[in-house]
N, C-alpha and C positions, 0 to 999 in steps of 0.2 A: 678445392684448388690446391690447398697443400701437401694433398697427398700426392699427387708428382713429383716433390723432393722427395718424398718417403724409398728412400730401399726395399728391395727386396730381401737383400743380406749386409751384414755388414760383418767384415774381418781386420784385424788387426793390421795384415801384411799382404798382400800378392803372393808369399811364398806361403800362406795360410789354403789358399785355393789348391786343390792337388786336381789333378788330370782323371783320377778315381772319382770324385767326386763329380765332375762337371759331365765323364759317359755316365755316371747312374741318371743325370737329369736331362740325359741326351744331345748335351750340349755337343756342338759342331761346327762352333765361332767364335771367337772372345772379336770384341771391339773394348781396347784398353788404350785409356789416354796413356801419357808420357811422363809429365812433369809432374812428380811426388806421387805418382801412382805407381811406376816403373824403379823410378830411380829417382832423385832430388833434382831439383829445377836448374841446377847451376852444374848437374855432374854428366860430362859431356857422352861416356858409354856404361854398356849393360856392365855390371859386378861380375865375377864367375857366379854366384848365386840364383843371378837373374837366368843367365846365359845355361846353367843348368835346368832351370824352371821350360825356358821357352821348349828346349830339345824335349822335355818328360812332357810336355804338353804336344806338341808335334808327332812324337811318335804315339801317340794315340789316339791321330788322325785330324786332332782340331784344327783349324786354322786359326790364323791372328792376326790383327788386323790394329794398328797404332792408328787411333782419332784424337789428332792435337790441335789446337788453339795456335801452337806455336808456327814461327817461320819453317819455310821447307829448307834451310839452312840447318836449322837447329835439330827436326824430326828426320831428314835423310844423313845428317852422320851421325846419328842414333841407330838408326833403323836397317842404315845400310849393311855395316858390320855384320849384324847378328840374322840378316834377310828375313824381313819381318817388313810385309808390304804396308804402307803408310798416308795417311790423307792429311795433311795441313792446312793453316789457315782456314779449321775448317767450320768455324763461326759456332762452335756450342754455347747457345742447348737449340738451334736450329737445329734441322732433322736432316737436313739434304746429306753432310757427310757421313753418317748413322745409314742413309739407306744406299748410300756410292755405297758403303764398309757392307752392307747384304749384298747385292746387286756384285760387286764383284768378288764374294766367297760364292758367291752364287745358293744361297741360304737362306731358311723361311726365319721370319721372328722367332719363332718358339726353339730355334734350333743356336740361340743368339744371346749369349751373355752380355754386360753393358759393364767393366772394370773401372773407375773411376776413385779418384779421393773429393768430390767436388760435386753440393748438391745442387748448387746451380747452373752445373753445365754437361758433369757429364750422367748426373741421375737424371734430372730434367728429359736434358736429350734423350736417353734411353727409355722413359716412364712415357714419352711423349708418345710410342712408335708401340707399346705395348711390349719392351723388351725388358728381361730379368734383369735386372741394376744389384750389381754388386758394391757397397761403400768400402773405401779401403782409408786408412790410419795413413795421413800423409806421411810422407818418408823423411820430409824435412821440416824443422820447425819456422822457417824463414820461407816468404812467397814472395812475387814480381809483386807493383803495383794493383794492377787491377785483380789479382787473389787476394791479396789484403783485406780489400775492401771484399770481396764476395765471403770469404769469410768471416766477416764483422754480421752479415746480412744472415750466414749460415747458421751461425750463433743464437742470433736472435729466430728462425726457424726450429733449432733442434730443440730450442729450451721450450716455445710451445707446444710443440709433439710431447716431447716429457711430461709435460704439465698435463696432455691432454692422454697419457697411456698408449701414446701409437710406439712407443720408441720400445724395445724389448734388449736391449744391450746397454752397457755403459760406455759414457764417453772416456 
């Protein structure tokens, strides 16, 4: 059972993933949450940093697709800006938003990254569907309520994989 938190990768940063790397494993999708995956939970648009990532990632065909937990307040003038289509409210680590995010790239699994900082919702969701799950180094050291608490939970998750040899990175 716990190998459904388990990643497939894990990176530092979002700006750690290069557009090289994702055509050599034929990727032609990202599904990336928002909040502390993208940018910090409280910072209202992309950095130029980001906003350069997303174009190096676009012109090398990928598409990308924003799967957030958050209101469509909060993920459409994020997402609007930068035209980066978006699904909200979208109950991770259920599957339904993960396969709307395939279904309208119009994209097989295999073809389908899962970007996240959160092994309860947005590894889960992606591990769930049999997609690559990327862990990303949240951006901010401060979460909402109910991340608090999934990170207390995460915690207690990553130290058993340690304990038992699944984990191959440091935290």
């Amino acid at each position: 059972m716990l190998k459904h938190f388990l990643p497939d990768q894990h990176v530092q940063n979002i700006l750690d993933i290069t557009p090289e790397m994702l055509v050599e494993r034929g990727v032609k999708g990202i599904i990336t949450d928002l909040d502390n995956t993208l940018v910090e939970w409280d910072r209202p648009e992309a950095t130029p940093e980001l906003i350069e990532w997303f174009t190096s990632i676009k012109e090398k065909g990928i598409l990308i697709t924003i799967v957030s937990n958050n209101t469509q307040h909060r993920v459409k003038s994020f997402s609007d800006p930068v035209g980066i289509p978006f699904i909200y409210s979208a109950r991770k680590p259920m599957t339904k938003a993960f396969k709307r995010a395939l279904k309208d790239m119009k994209l097989k699994n295999e073809q389908v990254v899962v970007i996240g900082d959160q092994l309860l919702t947005d590894v889960l969701g992606g591990n769930r569907l049999g997609l690559h799950t990327i862990l990303v180094v949240p951006v901010a050291s401060s979460d909402g309520t109910w991340t608090r608490f999934n990170r207390k939970i995460e915690r207690i998750i990553l130290s058993w994989m340690k304990r038992k040899g699944m984990l191959h990175w440091e935290e």
